[in-house]
C-alpha positions as CSV (number, residue, x, y, z in Angstrom):
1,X,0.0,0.0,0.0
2,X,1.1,3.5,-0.7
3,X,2.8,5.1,2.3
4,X,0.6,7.8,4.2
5,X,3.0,10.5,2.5
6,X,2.3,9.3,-0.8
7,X,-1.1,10.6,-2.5
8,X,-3.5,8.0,-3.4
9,X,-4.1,7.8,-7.4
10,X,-7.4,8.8,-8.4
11,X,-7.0,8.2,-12.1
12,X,-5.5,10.5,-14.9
13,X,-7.7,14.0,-15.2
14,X,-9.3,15.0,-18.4
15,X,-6.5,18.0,-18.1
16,X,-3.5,15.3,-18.7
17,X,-5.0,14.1,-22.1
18,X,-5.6,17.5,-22.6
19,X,-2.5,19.0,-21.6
20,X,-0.6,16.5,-24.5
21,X,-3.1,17.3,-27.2
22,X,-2.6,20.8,-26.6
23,X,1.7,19.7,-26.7
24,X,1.5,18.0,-30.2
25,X,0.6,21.2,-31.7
26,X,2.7,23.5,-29.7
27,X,6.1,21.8,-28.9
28,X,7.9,24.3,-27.7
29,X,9.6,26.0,-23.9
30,X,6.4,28.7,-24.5
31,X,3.7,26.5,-24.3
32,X,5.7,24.2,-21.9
33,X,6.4,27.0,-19.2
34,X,3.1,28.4,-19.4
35,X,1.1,24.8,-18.9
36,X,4.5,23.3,-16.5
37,X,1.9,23.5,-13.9
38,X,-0.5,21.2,-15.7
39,X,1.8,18.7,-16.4
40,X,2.7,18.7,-12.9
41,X,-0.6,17.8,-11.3
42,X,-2.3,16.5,-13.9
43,X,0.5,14.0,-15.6
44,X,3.5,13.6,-13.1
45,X,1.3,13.8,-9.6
46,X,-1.0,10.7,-11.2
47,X,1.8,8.8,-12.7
48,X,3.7,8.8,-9.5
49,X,0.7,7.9,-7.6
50,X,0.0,4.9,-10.0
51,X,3.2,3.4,-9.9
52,X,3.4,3.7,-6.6
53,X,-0.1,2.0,-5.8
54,X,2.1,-0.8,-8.1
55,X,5.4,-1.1,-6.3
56,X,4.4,-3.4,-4.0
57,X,3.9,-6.1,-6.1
58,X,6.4,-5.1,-8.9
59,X,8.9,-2.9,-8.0
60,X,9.6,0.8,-8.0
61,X,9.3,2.3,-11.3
62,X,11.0,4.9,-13.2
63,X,9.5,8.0,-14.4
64,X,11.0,8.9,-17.5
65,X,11.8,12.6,-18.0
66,X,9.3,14.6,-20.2
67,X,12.2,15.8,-22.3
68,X,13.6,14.9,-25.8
69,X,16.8,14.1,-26.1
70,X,17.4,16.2,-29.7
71,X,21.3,15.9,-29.8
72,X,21.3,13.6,-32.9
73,X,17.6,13.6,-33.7
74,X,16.5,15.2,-36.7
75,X,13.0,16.0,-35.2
76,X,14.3,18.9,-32.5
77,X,11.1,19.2,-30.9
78,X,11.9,19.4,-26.9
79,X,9.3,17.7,-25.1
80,X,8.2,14.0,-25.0
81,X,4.5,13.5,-26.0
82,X,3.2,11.2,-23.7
83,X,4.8,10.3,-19.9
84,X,6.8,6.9,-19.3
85,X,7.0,5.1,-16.4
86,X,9.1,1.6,-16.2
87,X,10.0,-0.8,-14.0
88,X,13.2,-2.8,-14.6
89,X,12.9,-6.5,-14.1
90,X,16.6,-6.9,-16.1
91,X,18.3,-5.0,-18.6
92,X,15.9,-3.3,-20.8
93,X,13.1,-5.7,-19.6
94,X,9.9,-5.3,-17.4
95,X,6.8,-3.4,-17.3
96,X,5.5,0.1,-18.8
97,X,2.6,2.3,-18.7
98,X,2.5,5.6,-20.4
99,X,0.0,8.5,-21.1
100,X,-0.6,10.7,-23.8
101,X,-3.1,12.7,-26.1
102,X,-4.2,9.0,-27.2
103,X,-5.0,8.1,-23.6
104,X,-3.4,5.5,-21.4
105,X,-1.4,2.3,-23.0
106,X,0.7,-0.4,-20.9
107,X,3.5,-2.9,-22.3
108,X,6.1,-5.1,-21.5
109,X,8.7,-7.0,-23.0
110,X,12.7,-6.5,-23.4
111,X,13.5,-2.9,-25.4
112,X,16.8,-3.5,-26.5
113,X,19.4,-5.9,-25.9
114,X,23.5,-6.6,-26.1
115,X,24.3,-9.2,-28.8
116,X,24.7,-11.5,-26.0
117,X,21.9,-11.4,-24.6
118,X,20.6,-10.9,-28.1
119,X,22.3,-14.6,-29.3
120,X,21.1,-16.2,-25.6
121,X,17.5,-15.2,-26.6
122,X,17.4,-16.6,-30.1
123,X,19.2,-19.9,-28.8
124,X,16.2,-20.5,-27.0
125,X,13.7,-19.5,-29.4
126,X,15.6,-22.1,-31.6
127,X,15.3,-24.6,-28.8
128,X,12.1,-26.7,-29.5
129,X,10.9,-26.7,-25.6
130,X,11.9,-23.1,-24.8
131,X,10.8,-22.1,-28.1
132,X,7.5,-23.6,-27.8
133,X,7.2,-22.0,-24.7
134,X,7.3,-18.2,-26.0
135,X,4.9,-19.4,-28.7
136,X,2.6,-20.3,-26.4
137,X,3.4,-17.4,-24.2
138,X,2.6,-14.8,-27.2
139,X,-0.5,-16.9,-28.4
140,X,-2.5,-16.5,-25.5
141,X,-1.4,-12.8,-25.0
142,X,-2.7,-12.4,-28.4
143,X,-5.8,-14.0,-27.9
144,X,-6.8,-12.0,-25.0
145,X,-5.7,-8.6,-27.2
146,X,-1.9,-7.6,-26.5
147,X,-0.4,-6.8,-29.6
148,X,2.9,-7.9,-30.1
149,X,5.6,-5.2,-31.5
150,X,9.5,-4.8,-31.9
151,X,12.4,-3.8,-33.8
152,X,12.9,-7.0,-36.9
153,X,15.2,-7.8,-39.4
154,X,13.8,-7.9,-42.6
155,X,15.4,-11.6,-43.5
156,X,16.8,-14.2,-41.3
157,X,19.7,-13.0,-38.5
158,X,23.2,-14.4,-40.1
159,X,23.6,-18.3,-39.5
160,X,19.5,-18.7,-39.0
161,X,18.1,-20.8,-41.4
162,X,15.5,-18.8,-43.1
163,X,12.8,-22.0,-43.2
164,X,13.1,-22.2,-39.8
165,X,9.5,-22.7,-38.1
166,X,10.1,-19.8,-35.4
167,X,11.5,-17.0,-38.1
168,X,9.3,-14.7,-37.3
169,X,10.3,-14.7,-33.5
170,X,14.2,-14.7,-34.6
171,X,13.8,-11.7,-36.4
172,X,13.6,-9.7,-33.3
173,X,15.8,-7.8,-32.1
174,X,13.8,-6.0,-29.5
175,X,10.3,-7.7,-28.2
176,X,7.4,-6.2,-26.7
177,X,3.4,-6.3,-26.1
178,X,1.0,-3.6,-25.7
179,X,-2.2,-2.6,-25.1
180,X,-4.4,0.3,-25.3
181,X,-6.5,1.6,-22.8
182,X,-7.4,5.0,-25.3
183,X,-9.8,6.9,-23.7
184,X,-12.4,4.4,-21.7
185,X,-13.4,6.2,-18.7
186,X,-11.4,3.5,-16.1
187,X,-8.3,5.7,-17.0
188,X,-10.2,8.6,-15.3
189,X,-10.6,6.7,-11.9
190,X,-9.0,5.1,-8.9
191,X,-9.6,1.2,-10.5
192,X,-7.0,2.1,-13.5
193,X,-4.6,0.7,-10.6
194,X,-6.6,-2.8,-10.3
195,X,-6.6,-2.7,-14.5
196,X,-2.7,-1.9,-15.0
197,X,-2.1,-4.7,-11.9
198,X,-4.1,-7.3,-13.7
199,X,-2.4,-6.7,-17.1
200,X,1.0,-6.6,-15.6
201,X,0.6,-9.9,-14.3
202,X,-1.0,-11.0,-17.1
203,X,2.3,-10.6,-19.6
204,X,4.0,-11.6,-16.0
205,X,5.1,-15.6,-18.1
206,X,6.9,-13.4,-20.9
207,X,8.7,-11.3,-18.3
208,X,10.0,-14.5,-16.8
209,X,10.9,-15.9,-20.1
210,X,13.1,-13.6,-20.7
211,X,14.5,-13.2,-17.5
212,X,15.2,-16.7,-17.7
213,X,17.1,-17.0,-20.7
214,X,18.5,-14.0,-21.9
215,X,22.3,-13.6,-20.5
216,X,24.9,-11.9,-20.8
């Protein structure tokens, strides 16, 4: 339970929806200083109160910074358009819930990985039993609506046989679930906690997956 210093989370206001609709238009320090207010209670309040409500179960969470890195980006736009949160099970992998102008979306999955972690992963997607296992894994989070995303080659990684059953899952080089909340009206109340919890657990198997074999 959230400590009694902690504000309890209510649900995402209208104003934080709002506030990032208003942003995609307007990306700039002007808008930003004259609404930093807004952001603050209406985004960065909530989200902290939200994973926090979580923590107990999952672990702390990170809230990612609302602004762009633009060093090397061509798009110098400062400010992110929706807010992050994550909480790291093991490198680059764990859970996620973010909110934006399109309304509230959680994930999970690994984001990125080393190539040796990389190579651990696809020698167990190649392995019939651990391979099965992910199938499985990503078949029933499909059937109950996650949608399964991530950075792919376009042919088969060098010394993969392209005819291989499980291509598709060797491609990857990053893999990850979502799930879209949008704008139903749970996002605007207390039970988007009991929601986020139950989806969390639910991709909880592919978490542990990869946890288990990924090394390096």
């Amino acid at each position: 339970m959230p400590s009694s210093t902690q504000h309890q989370f209510t649900g995402f206001p209208e104003a934080a929806l709002d506030f990032y609709d208003d942003l995609e238009m307007d990306n700039t320090k002007t808008f930003w200083e004259a609404h930093k207010e807004v952001y603050a209670t209406a985004v960065a309040a909530p989200m902290r109160a939200l994973v926090a409500a979580l923590a107990d179960e999952f672990g702390e969470a990170r809230i990612y910074r609302p602004y762009r890195d633009v060093r090397f980006a061509k798009d110098k736009t400062p400010y992110k358009t929706h807010q992050g949160a994550f909480v790291a099970k093991g490198p680059s992998t764990g859970y996620y819930v973010q909110v934006g102008a399109p309304g509230v979306r959680v994930g999970s999955g690994f984001y990125e990985a080393s190539p040796t972690r990389l190579a651990s992963i696809r020698e167990a997607i190649v392995d019939d039993r651990r391979g099965r296992e992910l199938e499985e894994i990503l078949a029933a989070l499909r059937s109950s609506g996650w949608e399964i995303g991530g950075n792919r080659l376009k042919t088969a990684p060098r010394g993969y046989d392209v005819e291989h059953p499980r291509i598709d899952l060797l491609r990857h080089k990053s893999m990850n679930v979502g799930k879209s909340y949008g704008f139903e009206p749970v996002i605007h109340t207390p039970e988007l906690v009991d929601r986020v919890r139950a989806d969390w657990r639910e991709v909880t198997p592919l978490v542990e997956w990869f946890l288990r074999y990924a090394r390096g």
